[in-house]
VEXDREN-2710 file (C-alpha; in Angstrom, 1 decimal):
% VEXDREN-2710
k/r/px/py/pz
1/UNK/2.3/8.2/15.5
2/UNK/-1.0/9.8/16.5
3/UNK/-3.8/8.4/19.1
4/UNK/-6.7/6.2/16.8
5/UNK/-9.4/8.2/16.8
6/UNK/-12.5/7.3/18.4
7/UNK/-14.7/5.8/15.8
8/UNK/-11.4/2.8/14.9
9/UNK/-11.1/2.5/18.7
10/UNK/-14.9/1.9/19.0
11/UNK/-14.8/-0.6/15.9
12/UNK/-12.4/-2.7/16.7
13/UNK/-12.0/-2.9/20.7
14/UNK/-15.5/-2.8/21.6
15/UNK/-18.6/-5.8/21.1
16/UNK/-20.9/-3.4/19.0
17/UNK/-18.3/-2.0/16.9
18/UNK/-17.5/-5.5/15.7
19/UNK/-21.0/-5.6/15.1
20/UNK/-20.9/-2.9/13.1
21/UNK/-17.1/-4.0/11.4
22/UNK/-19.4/-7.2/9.7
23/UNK/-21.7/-4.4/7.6
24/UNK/-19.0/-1.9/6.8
25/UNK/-16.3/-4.2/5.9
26/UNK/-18.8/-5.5/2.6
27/UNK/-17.5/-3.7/-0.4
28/UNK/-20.7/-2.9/-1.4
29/UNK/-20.8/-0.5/1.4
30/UNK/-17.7/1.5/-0.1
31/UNK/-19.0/1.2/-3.7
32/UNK/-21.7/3.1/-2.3
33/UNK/-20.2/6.1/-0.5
34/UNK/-17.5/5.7/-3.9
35/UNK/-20.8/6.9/-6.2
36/UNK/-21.7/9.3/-3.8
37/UNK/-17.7/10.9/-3.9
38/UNK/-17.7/10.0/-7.3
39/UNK/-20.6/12.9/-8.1
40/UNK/-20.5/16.6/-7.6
41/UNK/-22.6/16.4/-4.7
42/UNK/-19.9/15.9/-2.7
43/UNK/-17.4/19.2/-3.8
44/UNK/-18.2/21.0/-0.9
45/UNK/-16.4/18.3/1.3
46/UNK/-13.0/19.2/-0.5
47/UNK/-12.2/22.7/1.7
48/UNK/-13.5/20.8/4.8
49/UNK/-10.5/18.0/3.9
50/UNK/-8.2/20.3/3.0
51/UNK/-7.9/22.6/6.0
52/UNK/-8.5/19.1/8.5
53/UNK/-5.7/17.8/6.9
54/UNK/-3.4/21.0/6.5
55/UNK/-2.6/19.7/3.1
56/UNK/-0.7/22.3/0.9
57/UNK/-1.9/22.8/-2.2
58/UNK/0.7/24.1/-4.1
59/UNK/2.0/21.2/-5.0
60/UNK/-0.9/19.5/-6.7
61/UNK/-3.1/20.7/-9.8
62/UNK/-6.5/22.2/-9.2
63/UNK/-8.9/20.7/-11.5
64/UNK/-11.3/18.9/-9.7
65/UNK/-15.2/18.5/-9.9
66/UNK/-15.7/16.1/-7.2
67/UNK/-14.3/14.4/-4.0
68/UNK/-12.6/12.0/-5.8
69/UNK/-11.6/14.1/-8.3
70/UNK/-9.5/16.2/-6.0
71/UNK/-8.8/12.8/-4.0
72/UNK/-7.0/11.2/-6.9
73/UNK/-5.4/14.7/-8.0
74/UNK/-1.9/15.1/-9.6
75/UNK/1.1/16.4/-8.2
76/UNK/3.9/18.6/-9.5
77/UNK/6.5/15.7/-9.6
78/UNK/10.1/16.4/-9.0
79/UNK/13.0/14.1/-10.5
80/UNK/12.6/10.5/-8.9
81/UNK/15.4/8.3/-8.1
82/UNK/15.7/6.1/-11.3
83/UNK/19.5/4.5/-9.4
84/UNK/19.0/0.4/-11.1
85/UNK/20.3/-0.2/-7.8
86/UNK/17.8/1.7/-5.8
87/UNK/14.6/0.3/-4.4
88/UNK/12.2/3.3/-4.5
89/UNK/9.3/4.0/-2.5
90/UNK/6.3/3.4/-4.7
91/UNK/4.0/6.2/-2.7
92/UNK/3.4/8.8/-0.1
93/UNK/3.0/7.0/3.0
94/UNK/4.2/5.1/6.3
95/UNK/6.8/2.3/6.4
96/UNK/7.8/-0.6/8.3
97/UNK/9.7/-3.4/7.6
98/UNK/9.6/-7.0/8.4
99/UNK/11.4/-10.3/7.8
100/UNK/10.1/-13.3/6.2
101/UNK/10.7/-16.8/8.0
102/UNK/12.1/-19.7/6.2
103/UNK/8.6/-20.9/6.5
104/UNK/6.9/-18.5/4.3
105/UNK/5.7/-16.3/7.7
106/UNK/5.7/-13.1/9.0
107/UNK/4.2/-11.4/11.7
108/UNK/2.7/-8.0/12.9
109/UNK/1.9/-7.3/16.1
110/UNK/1.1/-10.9/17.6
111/UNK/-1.1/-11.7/13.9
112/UNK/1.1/-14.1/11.9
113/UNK/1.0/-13.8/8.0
114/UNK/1.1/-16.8/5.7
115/UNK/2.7/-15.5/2.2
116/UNK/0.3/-19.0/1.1
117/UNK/-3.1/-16.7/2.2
118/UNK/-1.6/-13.1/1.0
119/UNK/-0.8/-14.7/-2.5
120/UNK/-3.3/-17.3/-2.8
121/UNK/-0.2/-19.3/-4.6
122/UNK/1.7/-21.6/-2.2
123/UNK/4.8/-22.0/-5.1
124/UNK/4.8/-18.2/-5.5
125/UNK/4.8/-18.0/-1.9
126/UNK/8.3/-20.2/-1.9
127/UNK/9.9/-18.2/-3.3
128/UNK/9.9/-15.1/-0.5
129/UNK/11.2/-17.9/2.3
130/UNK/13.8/-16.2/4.3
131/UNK/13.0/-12.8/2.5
132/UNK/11.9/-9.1/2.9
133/UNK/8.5/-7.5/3.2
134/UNK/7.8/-3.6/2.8
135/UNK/4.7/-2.6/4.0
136/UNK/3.6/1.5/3.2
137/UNK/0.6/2.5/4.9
138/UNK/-1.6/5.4/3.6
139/UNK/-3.5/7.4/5.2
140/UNK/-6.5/9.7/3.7
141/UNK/-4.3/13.2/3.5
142/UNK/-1.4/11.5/1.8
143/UNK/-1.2/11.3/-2.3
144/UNK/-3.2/8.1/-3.2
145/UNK/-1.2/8.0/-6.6
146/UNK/1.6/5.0/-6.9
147/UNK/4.7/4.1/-9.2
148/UNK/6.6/1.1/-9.9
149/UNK/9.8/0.1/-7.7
150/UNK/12.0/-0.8/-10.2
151/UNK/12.6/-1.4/-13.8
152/UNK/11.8/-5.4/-14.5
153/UNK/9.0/-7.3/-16.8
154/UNK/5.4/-7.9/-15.1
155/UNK/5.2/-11.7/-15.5
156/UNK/1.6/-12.1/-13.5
157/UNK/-1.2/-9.9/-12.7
158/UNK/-3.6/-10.9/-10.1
159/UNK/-7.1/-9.8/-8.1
160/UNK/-8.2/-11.4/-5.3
161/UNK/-11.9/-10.0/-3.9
162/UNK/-12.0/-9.7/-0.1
163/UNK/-13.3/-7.4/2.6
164/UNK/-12.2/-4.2/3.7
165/UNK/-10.7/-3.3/6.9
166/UNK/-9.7/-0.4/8.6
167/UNK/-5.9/-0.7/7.7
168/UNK/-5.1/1.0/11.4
169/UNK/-2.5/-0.7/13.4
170/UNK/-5.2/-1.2/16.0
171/UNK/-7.4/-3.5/13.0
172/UNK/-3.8/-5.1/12.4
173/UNK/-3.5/-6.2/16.0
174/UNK/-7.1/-7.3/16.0
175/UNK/-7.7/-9.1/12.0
176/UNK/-5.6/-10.4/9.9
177/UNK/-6.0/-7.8/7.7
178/UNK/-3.7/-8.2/5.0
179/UNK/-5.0/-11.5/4.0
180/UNK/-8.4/-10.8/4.1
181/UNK/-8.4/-7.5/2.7
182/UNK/-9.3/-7.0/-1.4
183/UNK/-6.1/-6.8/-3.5
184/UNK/-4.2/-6.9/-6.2
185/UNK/-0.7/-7.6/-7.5
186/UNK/2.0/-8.3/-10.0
187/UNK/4.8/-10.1/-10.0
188/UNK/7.8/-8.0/-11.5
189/UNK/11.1/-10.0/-12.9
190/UNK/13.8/-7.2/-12.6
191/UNK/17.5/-6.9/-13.4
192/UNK/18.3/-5.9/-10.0
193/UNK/16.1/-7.3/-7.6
194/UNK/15.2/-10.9/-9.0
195/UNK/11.9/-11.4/-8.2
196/UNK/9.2/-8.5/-6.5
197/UNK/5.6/-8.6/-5.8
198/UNK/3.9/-5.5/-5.4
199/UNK/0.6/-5.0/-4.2
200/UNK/-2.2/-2.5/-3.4
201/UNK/-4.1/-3.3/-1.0
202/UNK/-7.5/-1.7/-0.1
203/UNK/-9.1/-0.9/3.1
204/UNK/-12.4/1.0/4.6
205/UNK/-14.5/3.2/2.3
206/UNK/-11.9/2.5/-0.2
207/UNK/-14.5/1.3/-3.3
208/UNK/-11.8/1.0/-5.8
209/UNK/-8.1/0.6/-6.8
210/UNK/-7.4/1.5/-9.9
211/UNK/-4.3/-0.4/-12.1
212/UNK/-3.6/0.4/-15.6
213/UNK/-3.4/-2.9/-17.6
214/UNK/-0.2/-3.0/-18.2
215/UNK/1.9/-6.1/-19.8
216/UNK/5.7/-6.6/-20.4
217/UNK/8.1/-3.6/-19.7
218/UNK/8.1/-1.4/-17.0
219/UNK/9.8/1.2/-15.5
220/UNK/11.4/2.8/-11.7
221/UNK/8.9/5.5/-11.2
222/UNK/6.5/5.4/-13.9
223/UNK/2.8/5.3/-12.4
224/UNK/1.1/2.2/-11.7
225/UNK/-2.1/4.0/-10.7
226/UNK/-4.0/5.2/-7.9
227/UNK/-6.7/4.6/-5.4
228/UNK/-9.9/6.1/-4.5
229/UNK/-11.0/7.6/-1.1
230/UNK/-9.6/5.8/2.3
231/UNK/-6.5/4.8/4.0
232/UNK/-4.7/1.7/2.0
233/UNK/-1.8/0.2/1.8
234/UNK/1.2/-0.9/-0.7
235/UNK/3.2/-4.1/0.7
236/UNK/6.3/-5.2/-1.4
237/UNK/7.9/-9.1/-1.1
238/UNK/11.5/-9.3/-2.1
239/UNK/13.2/-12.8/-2.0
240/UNK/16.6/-14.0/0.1
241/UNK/19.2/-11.7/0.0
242/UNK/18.2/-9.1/-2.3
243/UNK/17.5/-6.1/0.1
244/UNK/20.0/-3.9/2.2
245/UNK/17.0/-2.4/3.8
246/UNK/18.1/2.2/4.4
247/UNK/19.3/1.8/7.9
248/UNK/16.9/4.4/9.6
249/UNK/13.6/2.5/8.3
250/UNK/15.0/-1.0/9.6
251/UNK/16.2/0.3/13.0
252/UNK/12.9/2.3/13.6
253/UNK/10.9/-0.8/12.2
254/UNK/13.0/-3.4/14.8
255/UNK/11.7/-1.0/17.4
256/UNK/8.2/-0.9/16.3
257/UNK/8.0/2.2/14.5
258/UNK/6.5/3.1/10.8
259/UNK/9.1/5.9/9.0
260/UNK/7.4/8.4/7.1
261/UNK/8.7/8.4/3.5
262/UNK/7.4/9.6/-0.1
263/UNK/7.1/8.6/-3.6
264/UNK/10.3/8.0/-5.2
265/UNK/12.2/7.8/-1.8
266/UNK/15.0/5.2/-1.3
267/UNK/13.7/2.6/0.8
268/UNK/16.9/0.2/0.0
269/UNK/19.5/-1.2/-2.3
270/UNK/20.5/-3.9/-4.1
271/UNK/23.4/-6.1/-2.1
272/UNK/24.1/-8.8/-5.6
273/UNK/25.0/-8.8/-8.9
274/UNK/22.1/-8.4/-11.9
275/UNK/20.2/-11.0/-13.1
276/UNK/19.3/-11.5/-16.6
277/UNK/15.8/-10.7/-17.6
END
């Protein structure tokens, strides 16, 4: 993984970058820069992206008017894993794995997660005890757009208004990010899988994620929706026993390292029988 730059090093290891954490972590400060990326004063910052990035073009459409616009762009998709038994990687991005403790608990770095605080439902958060969280990190030059992980039935939607942190490993090892970050999710009954939450989760400069209502039915691969500018993240909870996690992604997470993987990737399988729907 690369160095943190200088400006999240400054934030988040120094006194007057914390200062400055309490004003930019407001969503209203991302809303703003959002209606400024948002308008066509900002197109001239798209070439300056591109070429920082080294992003290839060719595989995304070209119709764009603004930042966000070309920020939230469409890709050429090629054929997705649609395997019932295959867990799919529901974006571009970085992954790592961890376990969940019988007490509803994991933990990052040294910051310990309570599934109570991320869900904001302690019988919800029950269910996960002994279980599996995914966690895909993005960062600004990956594509922002998202699918579902499986077929299954959305039972619950949810929004829960927070702040917005960096979502840097260096603001993981210093906030507990994940719980006090703005996000949503759904919970998703499936045939193979029993139970999965999956949720967007939004970080610095990020002003909005963007969900398409959806209710009932859905399907492995079919987009969920997208986020605006930033760095976010995607965090799936499976419950006991569900999961073979792909071997590569659990051996590099046990020693501390994300695995690069993309939309529509395997990310694991199913070890059981169905369940009904």
């Amino acid at each position: 993984m690369k160095k943190e730059s200088i400006t999240v090093r400054f934030l988040y290891k120094t006194p007057p970058g914390r200062l400055c954490l309490k004003l930019l972590t407001r969503p209203f400060i991302s809303r703003t820069a959002g209606r400024f990326l948002d308008s066509r004063l900002s197109w001239w910052l798209v070439p300056l992206f591109i070429r920082k990035h080294g992003i290839d073009m060719s595989e995304y459409e070209k119709k764009y008017r603004t930042f966000n616009d070309f920020f939230t762009r469409k890709r050429f998709m090629k054929e997705i894993d649609i395997t019932p038994e295959h867990l799919i990687s529901p974006c571009d991005g970085w992954l790592s794995v961890y376990p969940v403790s019988e007490e509803q608990t994991y933990q990052i770095k040294h910051i310990e997660y309570r599934l109570e605080d991320l869900l904001k439902s302690r019988k919800l958060a029950k269910q996960f005890s002994g279980g599996t969280c995914l966690i895909f990190r993005l960062t600004p030059q990956n594509y922002h757009r998202y699918c579902y992980v499986s077929d299954g039935t959305v039972t619950r939607n949810r929004v829960i208004p927070g702040k917005l942190h960096c979502v840097r490993p260096t603001a993981c090892e210093a906030f507990p990010v994940f719980a006090e970050n703005s996000r949503e999710y759904v919970q998703i009954h499936t045939p193979k899988f029993g139970t999965v939450i999956q949720m967007e989760i939004g970080a610095m400069m990020v002003g909005k994620i963007h969900n398409y209502p959806r209710e009932g039915k859905v399907f492995q691969g079919e987009e969920k929706g997208y986020f605006e500018f930033g760095g976010s993240t995607i965090l799936l909870l499976l419950e006991k026993d569900r999961l073979e996690v792909k071997p590569e992604i659990l051996k590099n997470s046990c020693s501390g390292l994300e695995t690069e993987i993309r939309l529509g990737e395997l990310a694991g399988v199913c070890p059981v029988t169905e369940v009904e729907l």
